[in-house]
Backbone as JSON, one array per atom type, in Angstrom:
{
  "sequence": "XXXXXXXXXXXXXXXXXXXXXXXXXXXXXXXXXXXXXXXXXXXXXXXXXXXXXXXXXXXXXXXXXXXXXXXXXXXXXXXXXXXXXXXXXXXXXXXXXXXXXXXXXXXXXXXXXXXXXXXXX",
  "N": [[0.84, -1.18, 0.0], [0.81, 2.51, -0.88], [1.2, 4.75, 0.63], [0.42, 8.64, 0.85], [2.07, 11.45, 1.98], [0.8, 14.26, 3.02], [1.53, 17.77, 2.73], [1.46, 19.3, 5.16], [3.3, 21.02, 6.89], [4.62, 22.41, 5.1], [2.64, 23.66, 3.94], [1.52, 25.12, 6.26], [3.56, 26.51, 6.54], [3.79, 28.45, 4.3], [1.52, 29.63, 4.56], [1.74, 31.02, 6.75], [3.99, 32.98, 5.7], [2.57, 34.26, 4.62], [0.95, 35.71, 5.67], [2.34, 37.42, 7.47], [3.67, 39.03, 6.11], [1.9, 40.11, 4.28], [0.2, 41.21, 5.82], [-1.86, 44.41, 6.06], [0.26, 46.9, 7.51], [-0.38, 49.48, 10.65], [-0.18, 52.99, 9.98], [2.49, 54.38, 11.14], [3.41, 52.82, 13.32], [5.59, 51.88, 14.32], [7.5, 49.98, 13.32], [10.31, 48.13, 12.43], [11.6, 47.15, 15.43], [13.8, 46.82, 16.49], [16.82, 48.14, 14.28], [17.35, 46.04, 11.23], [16.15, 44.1, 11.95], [13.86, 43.1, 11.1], [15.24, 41.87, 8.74], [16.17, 39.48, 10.21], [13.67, 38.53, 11.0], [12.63, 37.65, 8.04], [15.07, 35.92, 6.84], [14.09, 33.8, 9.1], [11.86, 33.13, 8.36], [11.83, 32.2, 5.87], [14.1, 30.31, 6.31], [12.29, 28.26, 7.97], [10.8, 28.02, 6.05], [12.08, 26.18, 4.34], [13.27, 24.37, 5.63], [10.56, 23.08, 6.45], [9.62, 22.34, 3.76], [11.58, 20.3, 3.14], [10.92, 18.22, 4.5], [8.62, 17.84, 3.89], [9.21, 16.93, 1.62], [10.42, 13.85, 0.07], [12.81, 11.61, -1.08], [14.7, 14.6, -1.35], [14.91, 15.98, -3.74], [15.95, 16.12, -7.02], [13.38, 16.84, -9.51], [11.19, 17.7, -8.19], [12.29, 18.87, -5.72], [13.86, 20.54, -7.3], [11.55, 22.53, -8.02], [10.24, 23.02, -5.61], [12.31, 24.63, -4.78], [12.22, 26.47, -6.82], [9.81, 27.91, -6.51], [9.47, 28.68, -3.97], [11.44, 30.69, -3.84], [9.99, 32.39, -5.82], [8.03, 32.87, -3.85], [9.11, 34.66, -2.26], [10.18, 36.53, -3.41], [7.18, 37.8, -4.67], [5.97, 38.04, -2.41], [7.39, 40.17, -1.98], [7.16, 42.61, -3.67], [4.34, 42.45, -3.65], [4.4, 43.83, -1.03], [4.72, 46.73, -1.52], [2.02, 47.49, -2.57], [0.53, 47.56, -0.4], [-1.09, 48.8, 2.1], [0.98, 51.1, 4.75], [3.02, 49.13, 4.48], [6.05, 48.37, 2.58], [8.26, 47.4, -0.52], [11.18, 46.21, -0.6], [14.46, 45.27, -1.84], [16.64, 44.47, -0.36], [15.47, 42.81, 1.51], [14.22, 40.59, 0.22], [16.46, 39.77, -0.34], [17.33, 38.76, 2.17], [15.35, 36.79, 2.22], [15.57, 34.97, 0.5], [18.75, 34.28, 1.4], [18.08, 33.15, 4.0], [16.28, 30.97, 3.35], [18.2, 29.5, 1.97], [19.83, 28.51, 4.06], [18.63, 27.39, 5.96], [17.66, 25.36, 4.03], [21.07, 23.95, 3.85], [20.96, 23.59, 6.61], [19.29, 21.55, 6.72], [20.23, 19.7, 4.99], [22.52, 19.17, 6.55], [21.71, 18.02, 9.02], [20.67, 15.74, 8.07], [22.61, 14.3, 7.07], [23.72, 13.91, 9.69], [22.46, 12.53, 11.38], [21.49, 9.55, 12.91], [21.25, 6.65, 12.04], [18.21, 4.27, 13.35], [17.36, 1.11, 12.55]],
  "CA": [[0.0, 0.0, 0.0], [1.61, 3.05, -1.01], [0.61, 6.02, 1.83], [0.99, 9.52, 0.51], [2.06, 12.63, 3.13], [0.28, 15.19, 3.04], [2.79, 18.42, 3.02], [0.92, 20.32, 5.9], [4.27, 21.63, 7.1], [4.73, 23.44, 4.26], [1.08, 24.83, 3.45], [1.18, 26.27, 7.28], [4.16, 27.87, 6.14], [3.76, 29.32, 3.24], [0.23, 30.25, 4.98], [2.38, 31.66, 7.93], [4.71, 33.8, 5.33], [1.86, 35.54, 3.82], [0.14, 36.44, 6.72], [3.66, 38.09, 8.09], [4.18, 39.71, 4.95], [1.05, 41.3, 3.38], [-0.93, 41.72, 6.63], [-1.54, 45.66, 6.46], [0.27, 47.66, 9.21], [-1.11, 50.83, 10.72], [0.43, 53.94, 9.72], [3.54, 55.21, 12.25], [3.62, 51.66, 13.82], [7.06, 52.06, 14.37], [8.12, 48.28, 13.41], [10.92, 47.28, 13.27], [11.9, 47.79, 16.99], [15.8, 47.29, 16.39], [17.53, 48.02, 12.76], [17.6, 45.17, 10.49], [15.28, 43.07, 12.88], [12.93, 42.31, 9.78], [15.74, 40.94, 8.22], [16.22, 37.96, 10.6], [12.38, 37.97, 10.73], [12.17, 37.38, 7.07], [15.28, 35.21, 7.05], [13.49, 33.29, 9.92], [10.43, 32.62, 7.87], [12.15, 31.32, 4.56], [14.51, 29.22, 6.93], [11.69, 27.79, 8.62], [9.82, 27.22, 4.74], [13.0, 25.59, 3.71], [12.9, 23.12, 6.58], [8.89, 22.01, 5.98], [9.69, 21.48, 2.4], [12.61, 18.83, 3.01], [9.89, 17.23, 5.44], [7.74, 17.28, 3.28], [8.89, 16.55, -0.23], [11.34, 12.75, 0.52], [13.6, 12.64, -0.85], [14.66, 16.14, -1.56], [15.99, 15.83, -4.6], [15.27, 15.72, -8.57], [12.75, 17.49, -9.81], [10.32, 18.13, -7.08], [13.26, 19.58, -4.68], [13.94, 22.43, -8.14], [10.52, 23.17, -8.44], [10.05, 23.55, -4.97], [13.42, 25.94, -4.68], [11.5, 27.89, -7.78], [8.11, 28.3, -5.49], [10.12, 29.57, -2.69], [11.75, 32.06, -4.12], [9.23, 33.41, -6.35], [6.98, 33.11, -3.35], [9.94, 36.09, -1.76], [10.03, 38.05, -4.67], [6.13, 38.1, -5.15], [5.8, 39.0, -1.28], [8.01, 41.5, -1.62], [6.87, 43.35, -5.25], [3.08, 42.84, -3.19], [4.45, 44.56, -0.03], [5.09, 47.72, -2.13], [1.22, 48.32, -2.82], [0.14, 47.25, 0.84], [-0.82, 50.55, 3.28], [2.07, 50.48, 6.03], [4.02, 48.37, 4.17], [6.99, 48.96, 1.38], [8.9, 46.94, -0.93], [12.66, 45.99, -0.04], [15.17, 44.24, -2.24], [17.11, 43.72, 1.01], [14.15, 42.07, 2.3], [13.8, 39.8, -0.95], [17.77, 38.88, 0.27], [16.9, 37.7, 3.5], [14.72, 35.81, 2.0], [16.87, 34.06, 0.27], [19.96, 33.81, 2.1], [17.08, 32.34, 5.45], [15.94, 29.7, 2.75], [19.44, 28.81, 1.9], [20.53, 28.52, 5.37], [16.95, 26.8, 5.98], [18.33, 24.14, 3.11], [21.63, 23.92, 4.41], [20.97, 22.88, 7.85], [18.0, 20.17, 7.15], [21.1, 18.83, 4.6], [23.76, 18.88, 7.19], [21.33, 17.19, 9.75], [20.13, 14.67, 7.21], [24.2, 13.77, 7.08], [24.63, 13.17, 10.97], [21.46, 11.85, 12.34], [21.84, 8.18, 13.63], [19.8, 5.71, 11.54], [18.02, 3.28, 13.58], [15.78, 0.6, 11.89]],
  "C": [[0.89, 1.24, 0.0], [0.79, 4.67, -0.14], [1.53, 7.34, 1.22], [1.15, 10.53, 1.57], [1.99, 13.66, 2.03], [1.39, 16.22, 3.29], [1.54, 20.05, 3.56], [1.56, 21.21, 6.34], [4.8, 22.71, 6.28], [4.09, 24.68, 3.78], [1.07, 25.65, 4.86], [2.49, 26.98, 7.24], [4.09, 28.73, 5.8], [2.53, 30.34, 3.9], [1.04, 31.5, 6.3], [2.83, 33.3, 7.34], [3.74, 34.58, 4.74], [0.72, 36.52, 4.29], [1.04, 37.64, 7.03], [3.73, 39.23, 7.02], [3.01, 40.8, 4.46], [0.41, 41.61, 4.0], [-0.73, 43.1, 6.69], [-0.81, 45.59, 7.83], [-0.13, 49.33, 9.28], [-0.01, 51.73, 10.55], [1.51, 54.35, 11.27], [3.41, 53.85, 13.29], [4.9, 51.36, 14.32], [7.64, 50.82, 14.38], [9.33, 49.07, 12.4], [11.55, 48.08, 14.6], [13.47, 48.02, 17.04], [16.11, 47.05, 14.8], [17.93, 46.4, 12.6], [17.19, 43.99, 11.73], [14.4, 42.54, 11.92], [13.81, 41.75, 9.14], [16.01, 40.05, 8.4], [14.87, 37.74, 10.92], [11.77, 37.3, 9.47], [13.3, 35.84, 6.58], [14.72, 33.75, 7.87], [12.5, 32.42, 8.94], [10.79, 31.93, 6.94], [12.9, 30.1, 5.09], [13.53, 27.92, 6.96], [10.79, 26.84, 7.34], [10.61, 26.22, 4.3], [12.91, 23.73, 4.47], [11.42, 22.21, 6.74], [9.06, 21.41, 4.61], [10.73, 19.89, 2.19], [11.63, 17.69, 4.11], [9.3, 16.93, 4.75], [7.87, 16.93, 1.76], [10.24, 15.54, 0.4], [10.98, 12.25, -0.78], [13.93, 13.68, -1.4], [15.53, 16.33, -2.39], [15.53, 15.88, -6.35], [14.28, 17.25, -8.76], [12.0, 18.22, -9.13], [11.01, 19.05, -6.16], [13.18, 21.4, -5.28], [12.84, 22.96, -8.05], [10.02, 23.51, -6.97], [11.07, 25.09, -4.72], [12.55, 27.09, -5.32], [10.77, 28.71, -6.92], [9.04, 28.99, -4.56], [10.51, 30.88, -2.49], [10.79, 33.24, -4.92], [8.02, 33.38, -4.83], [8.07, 34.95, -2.27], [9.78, 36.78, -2.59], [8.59, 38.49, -5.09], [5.7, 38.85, -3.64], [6.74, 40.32, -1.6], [7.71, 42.88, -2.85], [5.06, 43.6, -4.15], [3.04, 43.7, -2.19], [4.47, 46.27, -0.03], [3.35, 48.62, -2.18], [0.4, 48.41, -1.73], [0.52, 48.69, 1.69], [0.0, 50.03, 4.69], [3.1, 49.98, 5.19], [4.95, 48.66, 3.08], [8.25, 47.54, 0.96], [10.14, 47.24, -0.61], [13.37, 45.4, -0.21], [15.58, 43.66, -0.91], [16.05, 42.3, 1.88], [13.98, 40.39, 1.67], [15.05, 38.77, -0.48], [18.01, 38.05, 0.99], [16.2, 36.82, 3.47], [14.95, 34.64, 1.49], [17.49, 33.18, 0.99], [19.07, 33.03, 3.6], [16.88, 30.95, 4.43], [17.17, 28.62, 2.47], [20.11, 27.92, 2.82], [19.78, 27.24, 5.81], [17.58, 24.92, 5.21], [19.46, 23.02, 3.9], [21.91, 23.07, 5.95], [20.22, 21.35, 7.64], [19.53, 19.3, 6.4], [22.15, 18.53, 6.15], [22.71, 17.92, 8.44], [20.59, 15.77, 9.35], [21.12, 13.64, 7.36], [24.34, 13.12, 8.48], [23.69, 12.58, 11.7], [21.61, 10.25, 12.29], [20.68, 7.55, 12.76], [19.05, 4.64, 12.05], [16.84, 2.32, 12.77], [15.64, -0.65, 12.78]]
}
């Protein structure tokens, strides 16, 4: 019987990052509280997408892996082009970066802990 997973980890991501991202904010809100604090918030979030997708797409590799990478990133660059027409909010290559370089990182780690985790069967 071949049991498919469901990639819930991912959809309450992505659902996560677009709440974070395009939810208006009120005018003079004064976010972010310390300089370049949205940038490990936005890092944070692509990390965190990076890590549901290797959960949820096994194994993480071939075709499915690129086409998730694609989604990822165009899902940064489409938040961040949408954040531009959002009241409160403003487009921010930098922003688009962190988004990135968090997904990368995000990648990165699930590989390197893929490498040292103990296999028991």
């Amino acid at each position: 019987m071949n049991t498919r997973r469901l990639p819930w980890a991912s959809a309450f991501a992505v659902i996560f990052i677009l709440m974070l991202t395009l939810w208006p904010l009120p005018a003079g809100s004064g976010l972010p509280l310390l300089p370049g604090l949205d940038k490990l918030v936005h890092g944070a979030m692509f990390g965190l997408l990076a890590l549901a997708l290797t959960r949820d797409i096994r194994p993480f590799k071939g075709g499915k892996a690129l086409y998730a990478c694609i989604a990822a990133i165009a899902l940064g660059l489409g938040t961040e082009l949408a954040q531009g027409r959002i009241a409160g909010r403003g487009a921010d290559p930098a922003d688009a970066l962190a988004d990135l370089a968090g997904f990368a990182l995000g990648l990165a780690a699930a590989r390197l802990y893929s490498m040292t985790r103990v296999k028991i069967y």
